[in-house]
C-alpha positions as CSV (number, residue, x, y, z in Angstrom):
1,X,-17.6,17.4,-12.3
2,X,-17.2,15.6,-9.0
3,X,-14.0,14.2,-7.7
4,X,-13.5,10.7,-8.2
5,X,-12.6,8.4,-5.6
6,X,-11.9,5.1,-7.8
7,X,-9.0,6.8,-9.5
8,X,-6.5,3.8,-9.8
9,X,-3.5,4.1,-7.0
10,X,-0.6,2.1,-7.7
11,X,0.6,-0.7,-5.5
12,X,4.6,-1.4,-6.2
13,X,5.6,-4.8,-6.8
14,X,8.7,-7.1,-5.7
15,X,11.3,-7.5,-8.4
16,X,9.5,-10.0,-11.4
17,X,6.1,-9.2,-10.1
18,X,3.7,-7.3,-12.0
19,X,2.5,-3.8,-10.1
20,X,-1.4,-3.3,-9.8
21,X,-3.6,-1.1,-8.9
22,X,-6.2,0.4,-5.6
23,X,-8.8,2.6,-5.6
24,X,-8.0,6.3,-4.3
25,X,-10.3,6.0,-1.5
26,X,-8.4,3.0,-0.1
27,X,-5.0,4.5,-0.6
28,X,-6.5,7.5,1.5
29,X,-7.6,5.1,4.1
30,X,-4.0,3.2,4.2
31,X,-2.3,6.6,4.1
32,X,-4.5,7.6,7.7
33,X,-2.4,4.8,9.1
34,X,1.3,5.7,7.1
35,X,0.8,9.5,8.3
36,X,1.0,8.3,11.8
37,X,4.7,6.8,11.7
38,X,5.7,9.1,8.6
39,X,5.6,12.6,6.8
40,X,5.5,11.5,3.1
41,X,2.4,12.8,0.9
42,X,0.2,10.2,-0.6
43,X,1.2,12.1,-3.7
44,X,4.5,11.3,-3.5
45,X,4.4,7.8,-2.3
46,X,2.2,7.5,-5.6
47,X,5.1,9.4,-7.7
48,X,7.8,6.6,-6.0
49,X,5.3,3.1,-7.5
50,X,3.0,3.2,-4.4
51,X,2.6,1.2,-1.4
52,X,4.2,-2.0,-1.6
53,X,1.8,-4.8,-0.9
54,X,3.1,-5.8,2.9
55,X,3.1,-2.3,3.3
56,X,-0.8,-2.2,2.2
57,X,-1.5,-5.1,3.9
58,X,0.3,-4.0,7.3
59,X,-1.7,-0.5,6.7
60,X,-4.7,-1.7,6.9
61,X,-4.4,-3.9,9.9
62,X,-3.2,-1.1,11.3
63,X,0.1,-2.9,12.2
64,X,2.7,-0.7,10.4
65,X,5.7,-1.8,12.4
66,X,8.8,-3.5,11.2
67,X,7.4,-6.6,12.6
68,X,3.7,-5.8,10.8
69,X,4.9,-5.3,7.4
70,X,7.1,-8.6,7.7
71,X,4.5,-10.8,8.6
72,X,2.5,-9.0,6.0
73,X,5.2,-9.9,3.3
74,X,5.0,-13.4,4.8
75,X,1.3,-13.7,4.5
76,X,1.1,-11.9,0.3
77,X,4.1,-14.4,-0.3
78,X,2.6,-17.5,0.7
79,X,-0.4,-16.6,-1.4
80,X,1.3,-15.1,-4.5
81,X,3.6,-17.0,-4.7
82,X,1.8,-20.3,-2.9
């Protein structure tokens, strides 16, 4: 049997939110990014509820700064909660 790649990933969610899901493949690709400012296993973000969804966001526009990941929150906000 062949790994699979589209094993769900969990994405954490603000307080009242519900959490979702990512496939593996794209948690791998956010993680490429995260391993550059920080130590912590994809496994264990996955153990702790995931990447939150600024964090994803800021990830993959490979912005992971304090200023990244809060324009990220402001950009999932306005359409989440828009």
């Amino acid at each position: 049997m062949s790994f699979d790649d589209t094993q769900p990933f969990p994405i954490g969610a603000n307080l009242g939110e519900r959490s979702c899901t990512i496939p593996l493949w794209l948690a791998e690709l956010a993680h490429q990014e995260y391993a550059r400012h920080h130590t912590q296993s994809l496994h264990r973000i996955g153990e702790r509820g995931g990447f939150s969804r600024a964090e994803l966001v800021a990830l993959i526009r490979n912005d992971f700064t304090e200023e990244g990941i809060r324009q990220a929150k402001k950009n999932v906000d306005g359409l989440t909660h828009g």
